[in-house]
C-alpha positions as a Markdown table, in Angstrom:
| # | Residue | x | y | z |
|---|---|---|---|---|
| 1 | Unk | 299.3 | 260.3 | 150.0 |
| 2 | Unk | 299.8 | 259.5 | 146.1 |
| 3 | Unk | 298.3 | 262.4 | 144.3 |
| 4 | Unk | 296.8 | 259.5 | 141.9 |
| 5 | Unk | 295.3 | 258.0 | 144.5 |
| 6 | Unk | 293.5 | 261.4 | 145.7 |
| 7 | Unk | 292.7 | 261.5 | 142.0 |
| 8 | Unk | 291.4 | 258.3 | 141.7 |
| 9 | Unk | 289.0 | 258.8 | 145.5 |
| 10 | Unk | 288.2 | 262.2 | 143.6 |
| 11 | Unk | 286.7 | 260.2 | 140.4 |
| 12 | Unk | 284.6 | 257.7 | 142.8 |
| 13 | Unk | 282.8 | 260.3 | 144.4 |
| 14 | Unk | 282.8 | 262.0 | 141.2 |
| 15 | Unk | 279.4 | 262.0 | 138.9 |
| 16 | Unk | 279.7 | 262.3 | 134.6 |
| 17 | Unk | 276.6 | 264.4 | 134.0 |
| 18 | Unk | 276.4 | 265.2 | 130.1 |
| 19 | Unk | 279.3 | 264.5 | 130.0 |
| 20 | Unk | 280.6 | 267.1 | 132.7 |
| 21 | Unk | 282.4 | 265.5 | 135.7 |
| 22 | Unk | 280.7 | 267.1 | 139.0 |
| 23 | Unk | 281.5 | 266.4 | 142.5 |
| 24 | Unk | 279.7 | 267.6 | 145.6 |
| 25 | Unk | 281.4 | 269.5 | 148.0 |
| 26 | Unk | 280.9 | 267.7 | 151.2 |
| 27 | Unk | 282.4 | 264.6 | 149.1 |
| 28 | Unk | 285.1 | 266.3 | 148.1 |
| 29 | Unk | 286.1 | 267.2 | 152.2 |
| 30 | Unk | 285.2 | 263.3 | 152.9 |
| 31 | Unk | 287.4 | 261.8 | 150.3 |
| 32 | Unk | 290.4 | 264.7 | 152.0 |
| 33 | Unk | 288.6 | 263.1 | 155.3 |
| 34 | Unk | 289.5 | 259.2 | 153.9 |
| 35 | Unk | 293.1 | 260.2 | 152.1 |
| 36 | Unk | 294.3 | 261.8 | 155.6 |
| 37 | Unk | 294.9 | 265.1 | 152.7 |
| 38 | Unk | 294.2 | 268.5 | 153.4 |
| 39 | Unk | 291.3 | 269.7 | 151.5 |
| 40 | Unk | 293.6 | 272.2 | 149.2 |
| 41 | Unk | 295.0 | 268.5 | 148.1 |
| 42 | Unk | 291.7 | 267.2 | 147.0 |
| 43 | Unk | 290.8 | 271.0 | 145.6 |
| 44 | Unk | 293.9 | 270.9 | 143.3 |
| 45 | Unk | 293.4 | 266.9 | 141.6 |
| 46 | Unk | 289.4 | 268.4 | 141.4 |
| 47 | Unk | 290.5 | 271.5 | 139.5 |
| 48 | Unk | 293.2 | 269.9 | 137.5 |
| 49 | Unk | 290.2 | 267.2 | 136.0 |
| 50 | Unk | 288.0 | 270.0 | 135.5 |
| 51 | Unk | 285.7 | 269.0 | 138.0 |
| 52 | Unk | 282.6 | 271.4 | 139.0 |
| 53 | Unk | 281.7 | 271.8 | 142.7 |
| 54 | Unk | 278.0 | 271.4 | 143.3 |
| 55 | Unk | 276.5 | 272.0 | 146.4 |
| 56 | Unk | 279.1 | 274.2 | 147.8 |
| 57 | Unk | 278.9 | 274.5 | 151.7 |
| 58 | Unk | 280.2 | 278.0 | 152.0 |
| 59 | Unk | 277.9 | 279.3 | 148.9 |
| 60 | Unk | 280.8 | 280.2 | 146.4 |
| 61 | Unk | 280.1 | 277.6 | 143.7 |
């Protein structure tokens, strides 16, 4: 898969709070779930864009 197109997945699922991009982790496994990506994919585009994890699964963010 195009990394843009992860990228672009990433944004929809994506929320601008204050103007702080924030994405919740059990989007960010569905959109590696819809891309056919593994999750370190998704985890790269998300920390390239600056992107917070909220609601983290495992605890860690």
């Amino acid at each position: 898969m195009d990394k843009e197109k992860i990228k672009e997945e990433v944004f929809k699922h994506s929320q601008n709070i204050d103007g702080k991009w924030k994405i919740e982790c059990n989007a960010a496994y569905d959109v590696a779930f819809s891309c056919n990506v593994k999750i370190s994919d998704v985890a790269k585009v998300i920390n390239e864009n600056n992107i917070k994890i909220t609601k983290c699964q495992l605890g860690c963010f």
